[in-house]
N, C-alpha and C positions, 0 to 999 in steps of 0.2 A: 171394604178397603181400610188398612188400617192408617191412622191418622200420624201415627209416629210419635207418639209423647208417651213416654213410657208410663205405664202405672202409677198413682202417686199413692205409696202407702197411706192408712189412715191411724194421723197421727195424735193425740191429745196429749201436748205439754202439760205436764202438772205446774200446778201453783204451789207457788213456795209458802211454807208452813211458817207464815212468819210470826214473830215475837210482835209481843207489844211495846210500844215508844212507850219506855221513861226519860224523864226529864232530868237531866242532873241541873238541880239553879246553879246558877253564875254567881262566886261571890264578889269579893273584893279585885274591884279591876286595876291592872297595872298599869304604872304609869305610861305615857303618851311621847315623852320626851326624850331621844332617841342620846344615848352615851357619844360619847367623840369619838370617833374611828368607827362609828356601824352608822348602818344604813337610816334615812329617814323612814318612820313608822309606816310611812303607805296604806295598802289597805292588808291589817294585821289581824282586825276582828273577823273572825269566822264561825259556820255551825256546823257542827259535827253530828252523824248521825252512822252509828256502829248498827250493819245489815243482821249482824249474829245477835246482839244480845238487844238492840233497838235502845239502847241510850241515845239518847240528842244530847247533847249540851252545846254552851258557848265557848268557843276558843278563842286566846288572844298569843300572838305569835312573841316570840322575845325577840327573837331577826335584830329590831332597831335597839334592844340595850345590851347586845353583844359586839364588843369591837370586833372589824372583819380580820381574820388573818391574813397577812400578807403573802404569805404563800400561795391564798387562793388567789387563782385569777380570772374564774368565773364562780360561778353557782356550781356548777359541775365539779368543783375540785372540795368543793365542803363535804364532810363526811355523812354517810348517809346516813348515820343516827340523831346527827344532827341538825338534817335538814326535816325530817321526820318527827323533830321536837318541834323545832319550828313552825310546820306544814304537815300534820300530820293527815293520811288519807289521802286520799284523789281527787282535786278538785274535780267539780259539775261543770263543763262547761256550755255554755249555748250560744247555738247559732252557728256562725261559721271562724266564730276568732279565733278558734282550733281542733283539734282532733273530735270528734263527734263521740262521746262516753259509751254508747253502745254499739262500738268498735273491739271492746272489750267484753270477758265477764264485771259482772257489778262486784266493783274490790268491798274489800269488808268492813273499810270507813270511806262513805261520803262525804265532801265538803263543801259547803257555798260560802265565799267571799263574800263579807257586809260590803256591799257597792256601794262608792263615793265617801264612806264613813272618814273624817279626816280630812278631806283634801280640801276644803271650802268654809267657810264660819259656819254656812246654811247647814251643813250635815256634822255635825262634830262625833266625836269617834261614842257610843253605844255607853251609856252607866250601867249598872247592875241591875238598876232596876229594868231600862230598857232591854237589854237581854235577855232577861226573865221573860217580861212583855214578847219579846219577839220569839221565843223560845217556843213560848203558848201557842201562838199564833199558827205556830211552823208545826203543833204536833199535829193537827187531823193529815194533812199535806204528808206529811211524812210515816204515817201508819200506811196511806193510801201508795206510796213508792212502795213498803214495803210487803204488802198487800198484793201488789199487781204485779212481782216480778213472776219472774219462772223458773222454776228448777232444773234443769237435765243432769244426772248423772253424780249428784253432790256440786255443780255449779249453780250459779245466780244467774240469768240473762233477762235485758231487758225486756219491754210490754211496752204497748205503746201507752196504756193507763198509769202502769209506772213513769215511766216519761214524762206525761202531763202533767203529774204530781208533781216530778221532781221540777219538772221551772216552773211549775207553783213556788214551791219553795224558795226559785231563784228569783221569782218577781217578788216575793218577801221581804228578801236582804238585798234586794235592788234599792238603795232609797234617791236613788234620783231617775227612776224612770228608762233605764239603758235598756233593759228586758223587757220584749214588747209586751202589752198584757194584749196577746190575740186567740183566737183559739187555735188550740193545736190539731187544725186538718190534714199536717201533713204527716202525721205520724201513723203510722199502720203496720199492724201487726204481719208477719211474713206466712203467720198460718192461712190466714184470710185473704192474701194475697195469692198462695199458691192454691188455694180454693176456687177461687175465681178463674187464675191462669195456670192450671197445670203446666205448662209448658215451662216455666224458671223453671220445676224440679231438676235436679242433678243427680241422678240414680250413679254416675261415677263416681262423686263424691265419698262414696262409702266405700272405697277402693283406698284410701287414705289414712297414714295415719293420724292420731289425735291431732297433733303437731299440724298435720296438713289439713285434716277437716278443720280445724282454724283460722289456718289462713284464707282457705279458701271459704267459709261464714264470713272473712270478714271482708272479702271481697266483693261476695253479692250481698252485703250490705251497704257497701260502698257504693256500686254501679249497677244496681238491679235496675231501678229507674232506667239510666241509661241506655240500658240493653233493651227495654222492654218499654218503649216509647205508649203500649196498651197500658201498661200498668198506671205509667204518670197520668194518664189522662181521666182511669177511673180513681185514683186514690192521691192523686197529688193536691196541691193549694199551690195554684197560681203566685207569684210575687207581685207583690201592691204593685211595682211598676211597669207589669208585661212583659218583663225581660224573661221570664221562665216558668218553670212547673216546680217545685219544691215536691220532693218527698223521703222524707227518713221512713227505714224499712228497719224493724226489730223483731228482736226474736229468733232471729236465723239461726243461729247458734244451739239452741236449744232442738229449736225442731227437727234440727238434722241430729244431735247428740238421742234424741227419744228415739227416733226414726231408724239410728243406727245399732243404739239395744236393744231397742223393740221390746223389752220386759225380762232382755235376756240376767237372770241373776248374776250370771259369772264376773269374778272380774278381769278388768281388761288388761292387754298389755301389749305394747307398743313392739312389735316385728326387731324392730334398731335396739331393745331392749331386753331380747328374749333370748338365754342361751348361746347366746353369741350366735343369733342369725343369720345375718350379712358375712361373718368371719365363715359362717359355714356355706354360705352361697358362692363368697370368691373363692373358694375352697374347690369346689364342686367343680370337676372336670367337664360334665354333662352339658352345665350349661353354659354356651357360649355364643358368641356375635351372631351367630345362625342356629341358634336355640329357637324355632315357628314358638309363638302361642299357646298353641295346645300342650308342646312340654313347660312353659313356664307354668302354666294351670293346673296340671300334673305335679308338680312341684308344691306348688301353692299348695297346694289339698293336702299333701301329705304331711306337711309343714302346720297347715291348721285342725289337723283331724292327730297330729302329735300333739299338739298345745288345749285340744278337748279333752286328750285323756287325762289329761292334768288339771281337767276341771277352770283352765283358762279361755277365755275369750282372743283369741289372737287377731290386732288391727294390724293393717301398715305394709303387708304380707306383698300382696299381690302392687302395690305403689313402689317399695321397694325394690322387687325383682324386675321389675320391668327395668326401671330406672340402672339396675346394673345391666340388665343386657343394654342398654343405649350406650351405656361410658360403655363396654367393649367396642361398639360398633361405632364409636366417636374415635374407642384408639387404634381400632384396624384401619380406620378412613385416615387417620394421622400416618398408621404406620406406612399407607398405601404412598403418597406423597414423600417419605423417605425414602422407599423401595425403589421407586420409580425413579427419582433424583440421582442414585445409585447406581442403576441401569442404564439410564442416560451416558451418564459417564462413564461407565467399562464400556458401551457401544462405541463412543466416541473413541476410548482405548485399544478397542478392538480395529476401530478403521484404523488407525495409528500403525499397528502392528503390522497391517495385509500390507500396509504400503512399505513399510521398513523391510520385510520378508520381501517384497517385489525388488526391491534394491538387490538386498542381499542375492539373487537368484540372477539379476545384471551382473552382478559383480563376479559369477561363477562358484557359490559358492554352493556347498551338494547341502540336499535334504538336510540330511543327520545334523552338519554342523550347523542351521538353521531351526530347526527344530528344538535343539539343546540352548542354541542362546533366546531364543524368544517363547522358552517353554512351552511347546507344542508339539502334538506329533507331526511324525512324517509322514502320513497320510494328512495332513493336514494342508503341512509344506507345498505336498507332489500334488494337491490339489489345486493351489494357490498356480503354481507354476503351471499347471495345464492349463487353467483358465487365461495365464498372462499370454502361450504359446497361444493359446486360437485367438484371443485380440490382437495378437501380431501376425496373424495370417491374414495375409492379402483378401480380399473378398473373388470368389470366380466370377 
C-alpha cells in the first residue's frame, strides 16, 4: 500500500566556492559629535563583510554629521544612495526583533552593528586600534559564514553552520551582552530535515515560477515548524522558559533551486517572460473557463518542448496557465451574477407586460393593435387572451 509521500529526489546542495576574508584595517576614525540639524550618532560603528570578494572591514556611518533634510519625513524619504552610504549592506539580525535574514538569499554585504558602542561612558564608541582588534577577532567567524553557505543556481542561501558563525560574529560586536552566547540548537538544515521527514517535500512547488518557488521557500521557512509539529520536536531548542519549541529552518531555498535543475545546463526563463506567453495564452481561443486539465497540460508541453528547442529551460509554465483558466472562471462566475440580475428584471418586465395586455384585451382591443404597441406577436397576444378566457370560465 502506498504511503502517499511522493518521492523525494536526491538532492546535494553544493557549497559555495568561497573567497578568503581579507581585512581592510580601519584607519582614522571620525568624529563622534553629531553637526546641528542630524541625528545623534547612535549606534553608527559597524562590520562589514563583502560575500563576493570576502573583505571585512570596519564601518562608521556619517547619518549624525549630515544635517537631515527637511523634506524628509522619515527614513524612507532619503535617497537610496544615500542611505547606502550611510548603512551600507543588510544588516544581520538575531533573534526575533525582526525579519529572520534567511528569509532571503545572503545579499553581497553583510552587516553587524557594534552593540551599545556610544550609548553609556562603560562602552564608548570603538578607536582604530580597537576595530582592528575586533576586526581579528571577527575573521575565523567569518571565513566560517562564508564557508557554510550554499549555492543554487548563482545564489547564496543560508546553512545552518553559516548561521552559527554569523551570530558568532554577532556576539562579537555585541559589547554589552544583548546576544545570547547559547548554543544554536535550533538551527537546522532543511536538507536533513526532509531526510528524516519526507513528508514537508513539495513536489508542487516546481510547478512555479522563480518568482513563486520564492515565495513559497520562504514560506516553509517561515512555518515548517509549525505545520509539522514532528519536526519541532526532533530538531527544535526548547525556550529557557517552556513557553515553546524554537526552530529556524535553512536552506529551503537552495534545495528546492538544486532539485528543480537537477544538473539541467540550460538556462532558465521565467513562462511571464518568454515571447510574450501569457499575451499568447489570453490570446488563445482554446483555452477557456471549461478548458479539463488534460488540455492545459497539452498546452503546457507544447509551450515547454517550444522553449527546448531553443535550447531554454522554461519555468512558471504550467503555475501560469492554470492561474488564467481560474480568473476566466472567477469572470464567468462574476458574469453569471450580472446575467442573472438581468433576467430577474426582464421577468419581472415581462409579468408587467401579460398584465398590461390582459387590460388591453378588457378594454376590447384586437390582437394586432396589442401586439404592435407591446411588441409582440399575435400569437403571443391570442395566447394570453385564451388563457384569461378559460380563467373566466365558470368551473362545471
Amino acid at each position: 500500500m502506498s504511503s502517499g509521500v511522493a518521492p523525494v529526489p536526491q538532492v546535494e546542495v553544493a557549497a559555495y566556492s568561497a573567497p578568503r576574508v581579507s581585512v581592510v584595517a580601519a584607519g582614522e576614525m571620525i568624529s563622534s559629535r553629531p553637526v546641528e540639524g542630524a541625528d545623534a550618532p547612535g549606534g553608527y560603528q559597524s562590520v562589514l563583510l563583502d560575500t563576493v570578494t570576502g573583505a571585512l572591514r570596519f564601518h562608521e556611518s556619517t547619518r549624525h554629521l549630515e544635517p537631515w533634510d527637511p523634506a524628509w519625513k522619515s527614513i524612507g524619504d532619503v535617497p537610496r544612495e544615500t542611505r547606502d552610504r550611510w548603512d551600507p549592506g543588510v544588516l544581520f539580525l538575531v533573534g526575533t526583533a525582526g525579519p529572520h535574514p534567511w528569509f532571503e538569499p545572503v545579499p553581497r554585504v553583510l552587516r553587524w552593528s557594534v552593540l551599545a558602542s556610544g550609548y553609556t561612558p562603560q562602552y564608548p564608541y570603538l578607536s582604530a586600534e580597537e576595530a582592528n582588534a575586533l576586526l581579528e577577532a571577527v575573521v575565523p567567524h567569518a571565513q566560517e559564514v562564508l564557508d557554510g553557505l550554499f549555492e543554487a543556481a548563482g545564489e547564496l542561501d543560508w546553512s545552518a553552520a553559516a548561521a552559527h558563525a554569523a551570530r558568532n560574529v554577532a556576539r562579537l560586536t555585541d559589547r554589552s551582552g544583548v546576544v545570547p552566547a547559547v548554543a544554536d540548537a535550533d538551527l537546522v538544515d532543511f536538507r536533513d530535515i526532509v531526510r528524516a521527514f519526507p513528508q514537508v517535500y513539495s513536489p508542487e512547488m516546481f510547478d512555479l515560477s522563480l518568482d513563486g518557488l520564492a515565495r513559497a521557500c520562504e514560506t516553509q521557512t517561515r512555518f515548517l515548524g509549525s505545520w509539522y509539529p514532528e519536526v519541532k520536536k526532533l530538531f527544535g531548542r526548547p525556550h529557557h522558559d517552556g513557553s515553546g519549541v524554537r526552530l529556524d529552518v535553512l536552506g529551503v531555498r537552495s534545495w528546492y533551486r538544486t532539485a528543480l535543475l537537477g544538473g539541467d545546463p540550460r538556462p532558465t526563463r521565467d513562462f511571464a517572460g518568454w515571447e510574450d506567453g501569457p499575451g499568447r495564452l489570453a490570446a488563445d481561443a482554446d483555452i477557456t473557463s471549461d478548458s479539463a486539465d488534460l488540455d492545459l497540460d497539452e498546452w503546457i508541453a507544447v509551450e515547454e518542448a517550444r522553449a527546448a528547442r531553443q535550447g531554454v529551460r522554461l519555468l512558471g509554465a504550467r503555475d501560469t496557465v492554470y492561474r488564467h483558466r481560474d480568473r476566466l472562471r472567477a469572470s464567468d462566475w462574476e458574469r453569471l451574477a450580472v446575467v442573472g440580475a438581468e433576467i430577474s428584471r426582464l421577468e419581472k418586465l415581462r409579468a408587467e407586460r401579460t398584465r398590461l395586455v390582459q387590460k388591453g384585451i378588457g378594454w376590447g382591443r384586437t390582437d394586432l393593435e396589442i401586439s404592435e404597441q407591446g411588441h409582440m406577436t399575435r400569437q403571443g397576444v391570442h395566447l394570453i387572451r385564451a388563457r384569461k378566457a378559460e380563467a373566466a370560465r365558470p368551473p362545471v
